[in-house]
N, C-alpha and C positions, 0 to 999 in steps of 0.2 A: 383483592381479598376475597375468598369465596365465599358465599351463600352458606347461609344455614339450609341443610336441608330440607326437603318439605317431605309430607308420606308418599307422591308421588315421583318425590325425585330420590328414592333408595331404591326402585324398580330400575332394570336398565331398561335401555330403547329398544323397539322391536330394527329390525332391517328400514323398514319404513319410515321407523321417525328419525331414522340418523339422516338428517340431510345439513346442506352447507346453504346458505343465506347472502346474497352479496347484494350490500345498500351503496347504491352512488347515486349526486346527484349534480346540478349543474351549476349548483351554489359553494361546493367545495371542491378541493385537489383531494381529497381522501378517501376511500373506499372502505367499510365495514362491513367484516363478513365476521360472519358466527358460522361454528361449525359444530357438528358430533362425528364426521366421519375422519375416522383413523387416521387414511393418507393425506386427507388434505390438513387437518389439523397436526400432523409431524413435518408438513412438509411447510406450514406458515412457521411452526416452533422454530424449525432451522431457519429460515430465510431474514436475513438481518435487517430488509426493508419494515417485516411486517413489526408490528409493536401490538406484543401484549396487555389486555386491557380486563379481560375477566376469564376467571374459571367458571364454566358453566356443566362441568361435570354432574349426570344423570347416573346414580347406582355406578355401572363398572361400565359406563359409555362416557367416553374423554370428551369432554367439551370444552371448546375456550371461542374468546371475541378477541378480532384484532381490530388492526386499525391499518391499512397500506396504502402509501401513494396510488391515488387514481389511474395514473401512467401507465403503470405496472400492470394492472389488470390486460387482462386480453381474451379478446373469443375468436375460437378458432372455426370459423363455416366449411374448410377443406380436409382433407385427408392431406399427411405432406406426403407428395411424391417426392420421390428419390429421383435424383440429378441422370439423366443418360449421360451414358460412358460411351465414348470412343471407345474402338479396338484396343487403343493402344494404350489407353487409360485402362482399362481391364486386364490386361496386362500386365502392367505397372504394380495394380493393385492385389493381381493374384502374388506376383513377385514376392512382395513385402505378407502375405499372408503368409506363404511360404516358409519365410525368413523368422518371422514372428513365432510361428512356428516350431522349427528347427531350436531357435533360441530357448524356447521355453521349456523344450526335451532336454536339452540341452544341460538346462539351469536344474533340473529334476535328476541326471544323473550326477 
């Protein structure tokens, strides 16, 4: 159920105050994050793990609180490198670009 507004939540957020919140602890399986930033708050709406819990919408800044398995959280400390290819893997893979391709020319005339 949302909030009644307050006079400072008809203002939206600046860049700075949209930020995402994530509470875990070692007493539960569950994770809460609060969010106002756009991608991550569409990208919890879709995600069937997370469960909605409140609207926390600021003026024209989307806010919402979830609620997701702990599991599911993850931090990433690397960049992901991409797999080295064999020669012949490279090949393989220009082949079917190729192909993909051709098809899609293909499917357009």
């Amino acid at each position: 159920m949302p909030r009644k507004p307050t006079k400072t939540q008809e203002r939206s957020l600046t860049a700075d105050e949209r930020e995402t919140v994530i509470l875990m602890d070692d007493g539960s399986n569950v994770a809460k994050i609060s969010t106002h930033q756009k991608r991550i708050y569409t990208k919890l709406r879709n995600n069937p793990a997370a469960k909605f819990i409140e609207d926390i919408t600021c003026g024209a800044s989307i806010g919402g609180m979830f609620e997701i398995p702990a599991n599911l959280i993850s931090f990433r400390t690397q960049r992901k490198v991409p797999p080295k290819l064999s020669a012949k893997q490279k090949e393989a893979a220009k082949e079917r670009a190729r192909a993909a391709g051709a098809a899609r020319r293909a499917k357009k005339s």
